[in-house]
C-alpha positions, 0 to 999 in steps of 0.5 A: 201098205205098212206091210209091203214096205216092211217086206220091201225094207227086207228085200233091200237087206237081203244082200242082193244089192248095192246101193249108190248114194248121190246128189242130185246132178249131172252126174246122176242123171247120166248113171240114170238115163245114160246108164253109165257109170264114171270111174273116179282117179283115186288123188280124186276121192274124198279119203286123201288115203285112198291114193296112199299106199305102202310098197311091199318088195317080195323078192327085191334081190330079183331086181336087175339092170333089166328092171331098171330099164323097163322102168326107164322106158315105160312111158312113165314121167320121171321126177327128178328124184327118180331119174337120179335113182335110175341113173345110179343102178348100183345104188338101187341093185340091193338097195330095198330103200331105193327100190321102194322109192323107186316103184312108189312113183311107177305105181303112183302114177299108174294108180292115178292115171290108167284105173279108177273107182266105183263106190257103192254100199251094201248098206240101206238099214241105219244109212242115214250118214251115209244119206247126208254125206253123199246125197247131198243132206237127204236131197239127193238120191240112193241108186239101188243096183243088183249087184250080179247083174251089175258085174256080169253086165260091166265085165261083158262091156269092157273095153280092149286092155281093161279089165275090172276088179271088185270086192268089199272093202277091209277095215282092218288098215290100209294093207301094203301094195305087193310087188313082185319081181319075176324071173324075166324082170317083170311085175306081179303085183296087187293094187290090194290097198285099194280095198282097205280102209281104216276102221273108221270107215267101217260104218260105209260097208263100201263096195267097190268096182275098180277099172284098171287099163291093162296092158300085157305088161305093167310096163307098157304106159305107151301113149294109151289114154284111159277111158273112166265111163262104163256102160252097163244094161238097164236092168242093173239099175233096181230102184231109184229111191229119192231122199226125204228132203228132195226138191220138188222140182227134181222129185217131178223131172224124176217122174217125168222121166219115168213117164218117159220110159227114159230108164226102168227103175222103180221110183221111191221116196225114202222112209226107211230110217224113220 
């Protein structure tokens, strides 16, 4: 028995999977029985930095009347502070400082409304902060995705105007959001920040999957909503494991719904940091 669960303990490091760590909730049980994952606002998670970010203008000389106005009529609400800029074009026209401030709360707003957020990590062995600050003190649970499965089956569901963004975090300092100005006023840019952290969030080795809602131009906010949930198949979801300090009663409404065939995981209690 020792030995089948060092070879599993293996398995698990073997780089094949991403591990959600939860607490026991509604939340949880609709990623369980629902498969459905939920795609958090970046305002809405526990690094207040994680909706921070730095503009970084590529080529502010390419900003003209013409970017003003599609900025203008975006769709996008204006504060106070940004109507005066857009009513002013000349003070904007060459002005980096006024552009940053300018694009800050386009993006902002874009950030925080049309994409959201997916954590994971690609970490088992030595987890066990990562069990008290997210599973609820070792009560709750660690849901053990496989992780190609896991993209393949998100990308072939996603909706019309949304694709998906993935990837490790960097630990290196939150990196700037790039912007680009193109030649018909448009926008390239890359929400690169929001896959960088500082290092004292390094021990999470986080993944993330980022659902954005895309238009043909980052300039068509309309009147379309953003929808944060996400299906994906059953066999994405590898392995349930439950906490040391689970409830009984959850441990068993776990297995009753395992008898059930309401999802197909494997059911382990977590013995792995001992």
């Amino acid at each position: 028995m020792a030995e089948k669960l060092k070879d599993f303990d293996v398995e698990l490091q073997s780089g094949k999977y991403l591990f959600k760590y939860c607490k026991f909730d509604v939340n949880a049980l609709q990623i369980i029985i629902n498969k459905t994952l939920y795609f958090c606002s970046p305002d809405k998670l526990n690094d207040p930095l994680d909706s921070n970010f730095d503009i970084e203008i590529t080529n502010p000389n390419n900003f003209k009347e013409k970017t003003r106005d599609n900025i203008k009529y975006s769709g996008f609400p204006l504060s106070e502070d940004v109507k005066l800029l857009l009513k002013d074009y000349g003070s904007v026209m060459g002005n980096v400082k006024s552009q940053k401030k300018l694009f800050e709360g386009y993006f902002k707003y874009m950030q925080n409304t049309f994409l959201g957020i997916c954590s994971f990590s690609t970490k088992i062995k030595d987890g066990n902060l990562l069990w008290s600050h997210y599973a609820n003190e070792a009560k709750g649970l660690c849901l053990v995705f496989d992780k190609e499965k896991l993209v393949e089956s998100l990308s072939q569901k996603l909706g019309f105007g949304y694709r998906i963004l993935k990837g490790n975090l960097d630990y290196d300092g939150i990196k700037p959001l790039l912007v680009k100005i193109t030649e018909d006023n448009d926008l390239e840019y890359s929400f690169s920040h929001l896959f960088s952290k500082t290092k004292h969030w390094s021990s999470e080795e986080e993944y993330r999957i980022v659902l954005e809602k895309y238009e043909s131009s980052p300039f068509d906010f309309g009147y379309s909503m953003f929808y944060p949930f996400l299906k994906f198949d059953d066999s994405c979801l590898e392995f349930i494991i439950w906490g040391e300090r689970i409830l009984e009663e959850h441990s068993q409404l776990l297995l009753k719904l395992k008898d059930e065939h309401v999802f197909a995981a494997e059911l382990l209690n977590h013995e792995f940091d001992r």
